[in-house]
C-alpha positions as CSV (number, residue, x, y, z in Angstrom):
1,X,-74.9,-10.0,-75.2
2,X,-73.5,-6.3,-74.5
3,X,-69.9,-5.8,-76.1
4,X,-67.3,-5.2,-73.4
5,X,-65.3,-2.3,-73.0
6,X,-62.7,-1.4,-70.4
7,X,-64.0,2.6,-70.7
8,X,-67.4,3.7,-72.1
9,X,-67.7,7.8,-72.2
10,X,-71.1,9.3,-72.8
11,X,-70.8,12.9,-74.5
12,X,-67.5,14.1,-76.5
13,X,-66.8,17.6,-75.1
14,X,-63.6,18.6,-73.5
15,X,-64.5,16.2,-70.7
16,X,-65.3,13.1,-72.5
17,X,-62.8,13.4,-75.5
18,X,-60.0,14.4,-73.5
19,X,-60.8,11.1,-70.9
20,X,-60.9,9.0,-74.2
21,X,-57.9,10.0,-75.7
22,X,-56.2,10.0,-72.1
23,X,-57.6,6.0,-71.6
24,X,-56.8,5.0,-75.6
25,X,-53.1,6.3,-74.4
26,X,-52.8,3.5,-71.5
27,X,-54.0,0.6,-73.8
28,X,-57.7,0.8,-72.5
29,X,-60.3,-0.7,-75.1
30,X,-62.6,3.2,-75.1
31,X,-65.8,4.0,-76.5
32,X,-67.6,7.2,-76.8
33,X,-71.2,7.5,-77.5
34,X,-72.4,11.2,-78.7
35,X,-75.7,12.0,-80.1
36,X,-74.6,14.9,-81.4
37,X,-71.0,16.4,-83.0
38,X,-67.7,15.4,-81.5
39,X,-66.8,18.4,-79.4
40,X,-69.8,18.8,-77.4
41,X,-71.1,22.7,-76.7
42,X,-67.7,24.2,-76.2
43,X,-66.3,23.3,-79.5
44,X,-70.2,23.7,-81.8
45,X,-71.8,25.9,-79.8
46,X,-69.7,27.6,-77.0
47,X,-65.7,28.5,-76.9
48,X,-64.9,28.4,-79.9
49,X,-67.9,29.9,-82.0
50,X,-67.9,32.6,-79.3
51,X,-64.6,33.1,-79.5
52,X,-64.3,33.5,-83.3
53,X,-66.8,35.7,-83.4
54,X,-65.3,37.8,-80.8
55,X,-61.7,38.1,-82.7
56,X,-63.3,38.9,-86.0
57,X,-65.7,41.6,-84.4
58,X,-62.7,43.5,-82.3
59,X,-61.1,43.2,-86.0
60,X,-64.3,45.8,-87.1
61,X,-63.9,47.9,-83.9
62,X,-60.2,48.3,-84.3
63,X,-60.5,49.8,-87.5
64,X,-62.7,52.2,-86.7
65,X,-60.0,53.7,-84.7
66,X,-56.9,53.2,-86.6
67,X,-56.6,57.1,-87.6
68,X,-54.1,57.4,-84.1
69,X,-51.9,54.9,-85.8
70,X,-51.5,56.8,-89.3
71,X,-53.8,54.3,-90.7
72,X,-56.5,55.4,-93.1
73,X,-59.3,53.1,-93.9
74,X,-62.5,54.5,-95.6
75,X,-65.8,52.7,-96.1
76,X,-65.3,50.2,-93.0
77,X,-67.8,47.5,-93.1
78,X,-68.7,44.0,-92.1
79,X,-70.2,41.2,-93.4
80,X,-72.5,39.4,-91.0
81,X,-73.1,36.2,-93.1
82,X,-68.9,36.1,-93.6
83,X,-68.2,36.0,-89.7
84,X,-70.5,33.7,-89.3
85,X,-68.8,31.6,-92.6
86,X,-65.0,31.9,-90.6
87,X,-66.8,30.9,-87.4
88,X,-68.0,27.6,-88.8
89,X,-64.3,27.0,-90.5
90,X,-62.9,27.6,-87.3
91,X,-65.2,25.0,-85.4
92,X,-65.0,22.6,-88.3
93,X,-60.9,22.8,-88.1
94,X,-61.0,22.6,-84.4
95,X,-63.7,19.3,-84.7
96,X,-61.3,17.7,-87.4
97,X,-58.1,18.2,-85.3
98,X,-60.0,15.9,-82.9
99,X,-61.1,13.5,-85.4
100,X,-57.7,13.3,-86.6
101,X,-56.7,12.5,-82.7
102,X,-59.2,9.7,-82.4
103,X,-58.3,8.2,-85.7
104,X,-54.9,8.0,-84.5
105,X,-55.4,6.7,-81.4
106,X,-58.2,4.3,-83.3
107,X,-61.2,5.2,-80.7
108,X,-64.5,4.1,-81.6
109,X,-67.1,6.6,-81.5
110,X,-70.9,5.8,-81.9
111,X,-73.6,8.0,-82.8
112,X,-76.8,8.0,-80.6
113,X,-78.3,8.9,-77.2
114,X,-77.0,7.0,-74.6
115,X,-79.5,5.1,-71.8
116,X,-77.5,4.1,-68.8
117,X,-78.3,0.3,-67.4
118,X,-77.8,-1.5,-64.4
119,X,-74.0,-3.5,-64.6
120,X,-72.9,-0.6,-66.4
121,X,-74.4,-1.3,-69.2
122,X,-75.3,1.4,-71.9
123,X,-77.8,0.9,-74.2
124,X,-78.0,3.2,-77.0
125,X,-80.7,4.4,-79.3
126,X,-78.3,4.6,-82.7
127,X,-78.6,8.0,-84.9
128,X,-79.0,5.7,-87.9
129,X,-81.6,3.5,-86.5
130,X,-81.8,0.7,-84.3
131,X,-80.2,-0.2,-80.3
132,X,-77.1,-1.8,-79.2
133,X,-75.7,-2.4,-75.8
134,X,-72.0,-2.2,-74.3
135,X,-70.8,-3.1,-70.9
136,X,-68.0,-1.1,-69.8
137,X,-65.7,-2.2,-66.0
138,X,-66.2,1.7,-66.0
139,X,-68.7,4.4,-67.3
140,X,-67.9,8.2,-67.6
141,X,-71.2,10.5,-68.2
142,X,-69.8,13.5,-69.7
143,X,-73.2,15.1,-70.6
144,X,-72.8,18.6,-69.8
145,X,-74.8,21.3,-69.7
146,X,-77.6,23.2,-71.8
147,X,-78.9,26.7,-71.5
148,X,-81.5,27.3,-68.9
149,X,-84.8,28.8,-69.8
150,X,-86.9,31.6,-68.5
151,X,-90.6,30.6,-67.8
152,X,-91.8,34.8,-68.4
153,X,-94.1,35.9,-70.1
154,X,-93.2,36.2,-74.2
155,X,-90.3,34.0,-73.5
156,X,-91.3,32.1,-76.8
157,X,-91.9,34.8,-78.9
158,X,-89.8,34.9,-82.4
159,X,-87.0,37.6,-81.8
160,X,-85.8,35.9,-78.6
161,X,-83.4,33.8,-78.8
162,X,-80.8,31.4,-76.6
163,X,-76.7,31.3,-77.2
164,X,-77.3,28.3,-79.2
165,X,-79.0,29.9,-81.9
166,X,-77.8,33.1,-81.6
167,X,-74.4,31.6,-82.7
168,X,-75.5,30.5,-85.4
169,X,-78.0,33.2,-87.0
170,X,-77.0,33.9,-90.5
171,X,-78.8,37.3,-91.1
172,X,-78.3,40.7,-88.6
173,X,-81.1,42.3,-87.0
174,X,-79.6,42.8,-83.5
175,X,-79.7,46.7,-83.9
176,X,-80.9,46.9,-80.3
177,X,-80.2,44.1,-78.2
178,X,-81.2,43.1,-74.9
179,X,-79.2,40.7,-72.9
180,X,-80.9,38.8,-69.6
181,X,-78.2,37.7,-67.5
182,X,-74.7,38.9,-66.6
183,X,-72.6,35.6,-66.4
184,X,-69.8,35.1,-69.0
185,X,-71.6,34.4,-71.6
186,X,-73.9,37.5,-71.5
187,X,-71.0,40.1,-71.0
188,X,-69.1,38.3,-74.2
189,X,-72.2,38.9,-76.4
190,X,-72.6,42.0,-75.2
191,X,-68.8,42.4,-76.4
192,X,-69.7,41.1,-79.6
193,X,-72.3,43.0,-80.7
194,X,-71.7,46.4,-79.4
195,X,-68.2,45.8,-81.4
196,X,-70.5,45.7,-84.1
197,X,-72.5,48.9,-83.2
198,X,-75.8,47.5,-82.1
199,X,-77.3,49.1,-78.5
200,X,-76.8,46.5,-76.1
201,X,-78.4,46.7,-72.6
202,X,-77.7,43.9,-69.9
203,X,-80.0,43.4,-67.3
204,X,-78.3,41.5,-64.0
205,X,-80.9,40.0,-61.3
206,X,-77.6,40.3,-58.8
207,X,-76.3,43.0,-57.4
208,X,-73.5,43.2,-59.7
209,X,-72.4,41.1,-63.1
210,X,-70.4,38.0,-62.7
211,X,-72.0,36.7,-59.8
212,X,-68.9,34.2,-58.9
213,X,-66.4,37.8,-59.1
214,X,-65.1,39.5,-56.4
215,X,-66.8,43.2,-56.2
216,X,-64.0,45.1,-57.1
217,X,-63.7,43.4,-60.8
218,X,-67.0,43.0,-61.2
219,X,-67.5,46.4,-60.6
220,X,-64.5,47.6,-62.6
221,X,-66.0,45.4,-65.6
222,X,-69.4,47.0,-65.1
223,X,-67.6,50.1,-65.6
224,X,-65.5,49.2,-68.8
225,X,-68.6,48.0,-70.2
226,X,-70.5,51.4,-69.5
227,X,-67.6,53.5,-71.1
228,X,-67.5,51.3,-74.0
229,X,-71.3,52.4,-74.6
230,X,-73.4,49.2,-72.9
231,X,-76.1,50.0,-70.8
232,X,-75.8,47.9,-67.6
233,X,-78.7,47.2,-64.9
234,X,-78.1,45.5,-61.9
235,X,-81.0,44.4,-59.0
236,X,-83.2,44.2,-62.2
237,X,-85.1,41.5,-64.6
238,X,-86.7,41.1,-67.5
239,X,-90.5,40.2,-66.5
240,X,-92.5,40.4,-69.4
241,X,-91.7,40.3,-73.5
242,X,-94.3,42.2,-75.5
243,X,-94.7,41.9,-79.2
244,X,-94.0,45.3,-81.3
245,X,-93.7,45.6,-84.9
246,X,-90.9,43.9,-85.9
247,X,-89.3,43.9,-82.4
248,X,-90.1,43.6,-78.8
249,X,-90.6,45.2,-76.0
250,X,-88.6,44.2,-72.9
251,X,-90.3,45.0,-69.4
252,X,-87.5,45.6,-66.6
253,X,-88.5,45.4,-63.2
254,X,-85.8,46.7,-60.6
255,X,-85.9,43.9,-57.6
256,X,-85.8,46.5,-55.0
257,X,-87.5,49.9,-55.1
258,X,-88.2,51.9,-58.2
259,X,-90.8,51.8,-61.3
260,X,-90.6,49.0,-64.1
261,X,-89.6,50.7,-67.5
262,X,-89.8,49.0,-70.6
263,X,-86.7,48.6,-73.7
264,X,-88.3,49.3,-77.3
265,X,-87.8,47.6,-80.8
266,X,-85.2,44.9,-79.5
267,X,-84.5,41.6,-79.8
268,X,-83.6,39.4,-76.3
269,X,-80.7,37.1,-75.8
270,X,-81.4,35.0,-72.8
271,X,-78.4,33.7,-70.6
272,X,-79.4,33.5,-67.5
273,X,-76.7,30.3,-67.0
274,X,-76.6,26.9,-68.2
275,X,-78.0,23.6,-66.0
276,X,-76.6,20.2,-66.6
277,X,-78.2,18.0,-69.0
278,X,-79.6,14.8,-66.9
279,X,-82.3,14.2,-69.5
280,X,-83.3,10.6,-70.7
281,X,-80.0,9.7,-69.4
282,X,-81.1,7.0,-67.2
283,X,-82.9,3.4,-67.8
284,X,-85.8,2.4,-65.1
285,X,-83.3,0.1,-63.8
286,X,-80.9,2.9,-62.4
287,X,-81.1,6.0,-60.0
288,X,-78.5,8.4,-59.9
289,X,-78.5,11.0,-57.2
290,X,-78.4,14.6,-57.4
291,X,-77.7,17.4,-55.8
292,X,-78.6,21.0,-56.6
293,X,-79.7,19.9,-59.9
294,X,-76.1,18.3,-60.6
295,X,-75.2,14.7,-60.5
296,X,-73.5,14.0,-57.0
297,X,-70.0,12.5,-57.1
298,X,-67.3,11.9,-54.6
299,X,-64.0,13.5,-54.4
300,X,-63.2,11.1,-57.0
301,X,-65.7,12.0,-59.3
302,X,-67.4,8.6,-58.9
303,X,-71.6,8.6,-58.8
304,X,-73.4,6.4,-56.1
305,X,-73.2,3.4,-58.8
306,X,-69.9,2.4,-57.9
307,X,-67.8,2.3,-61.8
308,X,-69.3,5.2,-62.8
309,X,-68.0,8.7,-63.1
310,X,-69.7,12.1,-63.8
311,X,-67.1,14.8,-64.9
312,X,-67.4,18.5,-65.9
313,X,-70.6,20.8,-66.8
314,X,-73.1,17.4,-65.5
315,X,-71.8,17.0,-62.2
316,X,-69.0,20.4,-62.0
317,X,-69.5,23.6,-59.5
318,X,-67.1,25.7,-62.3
319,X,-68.8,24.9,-65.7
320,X,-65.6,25.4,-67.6
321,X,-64.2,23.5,-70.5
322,X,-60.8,23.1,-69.0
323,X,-62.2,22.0,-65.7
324,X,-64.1,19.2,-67.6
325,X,-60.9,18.2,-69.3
326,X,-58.7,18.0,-66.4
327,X,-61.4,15.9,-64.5
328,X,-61.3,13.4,-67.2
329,X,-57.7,12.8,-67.0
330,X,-58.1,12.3,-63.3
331,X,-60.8,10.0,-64.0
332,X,-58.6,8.0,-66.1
333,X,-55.9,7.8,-64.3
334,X,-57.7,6.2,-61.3
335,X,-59.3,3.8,-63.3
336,X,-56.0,2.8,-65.0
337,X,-54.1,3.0,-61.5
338,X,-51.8,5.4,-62.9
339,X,-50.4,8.2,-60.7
340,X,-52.4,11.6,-61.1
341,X,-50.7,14.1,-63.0
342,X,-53.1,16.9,-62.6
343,X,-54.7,19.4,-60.0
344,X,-57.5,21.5,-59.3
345,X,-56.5,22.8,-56.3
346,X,-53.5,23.2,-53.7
347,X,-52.7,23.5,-50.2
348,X,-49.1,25.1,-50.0
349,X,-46.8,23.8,-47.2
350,X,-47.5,26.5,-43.9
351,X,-50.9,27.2,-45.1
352,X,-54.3,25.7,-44.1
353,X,-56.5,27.4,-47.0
354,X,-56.8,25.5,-50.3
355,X,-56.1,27.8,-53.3
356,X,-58.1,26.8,-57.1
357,X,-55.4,26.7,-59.4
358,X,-58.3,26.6,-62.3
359,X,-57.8,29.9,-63.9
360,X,-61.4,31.9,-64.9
361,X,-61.0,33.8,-68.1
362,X,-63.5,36.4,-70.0
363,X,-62.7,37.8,-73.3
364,X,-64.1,41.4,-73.0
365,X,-62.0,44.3,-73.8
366,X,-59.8,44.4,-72.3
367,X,-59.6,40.5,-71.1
368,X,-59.9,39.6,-67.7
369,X,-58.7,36.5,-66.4
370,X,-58.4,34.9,-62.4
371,X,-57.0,32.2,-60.3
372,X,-56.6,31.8,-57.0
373,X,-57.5,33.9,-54.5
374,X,-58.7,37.6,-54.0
375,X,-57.3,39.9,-50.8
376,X,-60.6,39.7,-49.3
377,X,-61.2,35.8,-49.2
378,X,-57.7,35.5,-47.8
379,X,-58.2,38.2,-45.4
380,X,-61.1,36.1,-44.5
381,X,-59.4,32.9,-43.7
382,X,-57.1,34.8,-41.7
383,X,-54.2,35.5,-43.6
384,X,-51.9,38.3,-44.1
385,X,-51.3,39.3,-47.9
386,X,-48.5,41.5,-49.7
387,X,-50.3,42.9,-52.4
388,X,-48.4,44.1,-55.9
389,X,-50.8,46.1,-58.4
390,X,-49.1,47.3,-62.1
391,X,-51.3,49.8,-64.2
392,X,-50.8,48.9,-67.8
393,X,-51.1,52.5,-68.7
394,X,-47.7,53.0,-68.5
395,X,-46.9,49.3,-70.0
396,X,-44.6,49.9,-72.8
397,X,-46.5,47.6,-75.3
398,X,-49.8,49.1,-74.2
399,X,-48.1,52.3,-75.1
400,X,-47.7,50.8,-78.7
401,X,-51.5,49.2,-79.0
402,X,-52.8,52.3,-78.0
403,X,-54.3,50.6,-74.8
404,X,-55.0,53.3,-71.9
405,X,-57.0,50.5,-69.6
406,X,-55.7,47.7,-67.5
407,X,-54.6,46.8,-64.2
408,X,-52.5,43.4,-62.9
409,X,-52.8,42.5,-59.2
410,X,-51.2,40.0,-57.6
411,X,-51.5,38.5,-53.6
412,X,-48.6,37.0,-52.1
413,X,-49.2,35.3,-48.7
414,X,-47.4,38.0,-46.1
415,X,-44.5,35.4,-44.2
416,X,-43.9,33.2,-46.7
417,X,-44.0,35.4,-49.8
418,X,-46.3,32.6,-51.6
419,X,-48.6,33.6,-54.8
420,X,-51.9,32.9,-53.5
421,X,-53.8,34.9,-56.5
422,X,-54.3,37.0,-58.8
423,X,-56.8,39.1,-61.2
424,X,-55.8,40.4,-64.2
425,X,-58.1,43.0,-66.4
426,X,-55.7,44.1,-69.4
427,X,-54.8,42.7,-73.2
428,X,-53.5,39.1,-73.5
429,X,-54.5,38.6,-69.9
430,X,-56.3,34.9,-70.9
431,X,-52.8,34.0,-72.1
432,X,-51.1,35.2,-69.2
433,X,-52.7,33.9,-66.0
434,X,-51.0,30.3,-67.1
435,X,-47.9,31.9,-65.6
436,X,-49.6,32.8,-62.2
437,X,-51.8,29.1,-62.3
438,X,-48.6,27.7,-62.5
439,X,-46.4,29.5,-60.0
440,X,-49.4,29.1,-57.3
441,X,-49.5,25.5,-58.4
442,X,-45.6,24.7,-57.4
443,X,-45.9,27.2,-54.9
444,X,-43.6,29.8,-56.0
445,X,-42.6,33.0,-53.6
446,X,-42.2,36.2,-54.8
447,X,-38.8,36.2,-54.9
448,X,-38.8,32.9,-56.8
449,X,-41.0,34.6,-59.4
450,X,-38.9,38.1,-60.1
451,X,-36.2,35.5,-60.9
452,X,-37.8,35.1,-64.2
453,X,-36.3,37.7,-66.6
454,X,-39.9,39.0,-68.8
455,X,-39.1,40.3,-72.4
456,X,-39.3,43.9,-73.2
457,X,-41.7,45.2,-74.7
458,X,-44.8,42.9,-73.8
459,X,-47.6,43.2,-71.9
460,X,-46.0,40.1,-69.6
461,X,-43.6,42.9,-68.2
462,X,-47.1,44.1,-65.9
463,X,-46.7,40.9,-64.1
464,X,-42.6,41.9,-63.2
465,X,-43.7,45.2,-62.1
466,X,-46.4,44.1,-59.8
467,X,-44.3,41.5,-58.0
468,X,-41.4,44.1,-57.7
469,X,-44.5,46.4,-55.8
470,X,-45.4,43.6,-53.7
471,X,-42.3,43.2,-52.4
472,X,-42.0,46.7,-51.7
473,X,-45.4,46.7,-49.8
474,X,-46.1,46.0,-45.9
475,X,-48.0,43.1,-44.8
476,X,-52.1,44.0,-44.5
């Protein structure tokens, strides 16, 4: 007979580990099942790797212009193999701190693929050998997602590799680099490596990168991306990789007009996006329905099979760690019946357009980071916007950094003065749109917001300035 469990979670990424620990909290009897590590892509293979590596290679490319602040440093170098040695301590420290939270909160974890039954039963091919079966009065598939791949020719040729393994190569011999794609993860590599002095080249199917942007960042990253030295082609793909000597040869073909031209002695990241990961996750006994590739869910995040959920990348339109997370708790808290203490998304009081508060965040240089919505989409509900801008130019702590780029923009709805967005592309902006997710969140005016007195000197002071402009500003 299957064990009982109140919860039984299937995957342990932000989504599933953050609705364990949330159901261990109100006294619900929780398992997790993982067939990998605990912390699913975003911890092993995604945010955190990514991010590590990012911070250690804009160490290298600061350096190389510390002269302007009376810094001399002769011989700069880097160490390949060593980055890739502090990225695996920070995932392993990251991966223990959530050990050390299960322990505490005494969840079970069991290693193994999971194989959803009828009943909600889960039966579970064990990692050490053999099968067991658990019954939970609710199931959460928190399987995300995993890279998607191109079907071109030469797409299996050694030299081209997914984020996966990039990540974790220990040698370098990305001297030239091609990227296919122009999503998040594509521009962040590109960050990586061209901090590191390799030739990077992106090549974009869409018209512009980040498909999900509005134009006027996209095209404003596009930009920083080109001065930075990374060649960018948009309206183009990789159709054919050709073996030559010890690199490869990368065929672009524009998807309009114009001749295909080929990329010599390179080696190819494909990121062409990411596609939830549905297989072998269901017994003969069980049909879960789909939509666009993702599993469907209700408002609720519940699946046709009434007890079970399906939260983040699996089932998600934003495949975002902190999306996942926040559906989990939501999750939880309807199947312990307690009151929901998270959002995704707003309606402010006078207002019939509903606003994401889920803020977007990409750590190029300089970062950019979004919630909300743009002038344009609110223009096109119908609504009249006050619009603040601050260039960080002549931010006093960007003075100090030696920064010269960035911009803060903020959109105020035009009668009642409420934040309705904003898009930030300057330093610390990942750490500063929690301000803006939270003002639009509680519905916060203008007004209410140039109440807050902002330290001098920090970057934050570009978020003062721009509401101060807003106010100034007509309605458009």
């Amino acid at each position: 007979m299957a064990e009982q469990y109140d919860v039984i979670v299937i995957g342990a990424g932000p989504g599933g580990y953050t609705a364990a620990l949330k159901a261990a909290q109100f006294g619900l009897k929780t398992l997790v099942i993982e067939k990998n590590k605990l912390g699913g892509t975003c911890v092993n293979q995604g945010c955190i790797p990514t991010k590590s590596l990012l911070y250690a290679t804009n160490l290298f490319h600061m350096m190389q212009c510390c002269d302007e602040f009376g810094v001399s440093a002769d011989g700069i170098a880097y160490d390949f193999k060593k980055m890739q040695h502090y990225k695996r301590e920070s995932v392993q420290r990251y991966r223990a701190g959530i050990q050390e939270k299960f322990n505490e909160a005494g969840l079970q974890i069991v290693s193994g693929k999971a194989l959803l039954r009828r009943d909600r039963t889960v039966e579970v091919e064990l990692t050490e050998g053999g099968r067991e079966y658990y019954q939970g009065r609710a199931v959460i598939i928190a399987t995300g997602a995993k890279p998607i791949k191109s079907r071109i020719p030469g797409i299996d040729l050694p030299g081209v590799w997914d984020s996966d393994r990039l990540l974790a190569a220990e040698n370098w011999n990305f001297d030239r680099l091609v990227i296919m794609g122009g999503g998040v993860i594509a521009v962040e590599m590109a960050t990586i490596f061209n901090n590191l002095c390799s030739r990077v080249t992106i090549v974009e199917k869409k018209n512009h990168l980040m498909a999900a942007m509005d134009d006027v960042m996209a095209e404003k990253l596009e930009q920083e991306l080109r001065d930075q030295g990374v060649e960018v082609y948009c309206g183009a793909t990789v159709t054919e990789i050709k073996e030559e000597g010890a690199g490869l040869c990368a065929v672009v073909t524009p998807e309009g007009e114009g001749e295909s031209f080929e990329i010599h002695g390179c080696q190819i990241l494909t990121a062409i996006g990411r596609r939830p990961d549905l297989s072998g996750l269901c017994g003969p006994d069980v049909t879960l329905e789909t939509e666009d590739g993702k599993i469907a869910v209700s408002s609720e995040f519940e699946t046709n099979i009434p007890g079970v959920y399906a939260i983040g990348d699996v089932s998600a339109a934003i495949q975002l760690a902190h999306v996942a997370a926040a559906q989990g708790t939501y999750v939880v808290e309807r199947i312990a019946e307690k009151p929901h203490s998270i959002k995704l998304e707003v309606v402010p009081s006078g207002m019939f357009v509903a606003l994401p508060i889920v803020p977007s965040c990409i750590y190029t240089n300089p970062e950019i980071a979004t919630v909300g919505i743009t002038e344009a989409a609110a223009k096109k509900s119908g609504l009249k916007v006050r619009c603040g801008h601050c260039s960080m130019r002549d931010n006093g702590q960007s003075i100090i950094s030696g920064e010269k780029r960035g911009f803060i923009r903020l959109v105020f709805e035009a009668y009642s003065g409420g934040i309705i967005g904003a898009q930030l592309m300057c330093p610390r902006a990942t750490d500063m749109i929690g301000e803006i997710a939270t003002a639009i969140a509680n519905g916060l005016t203008a007004e209410q917001m140039s109440f807050a007195m902002r330290a001098q000197p920090t970057y934050n002071e570009g978020i003062g300035a721009a509401i101060e402009d807003a106010m100034r500003n007509e309605p458009s």
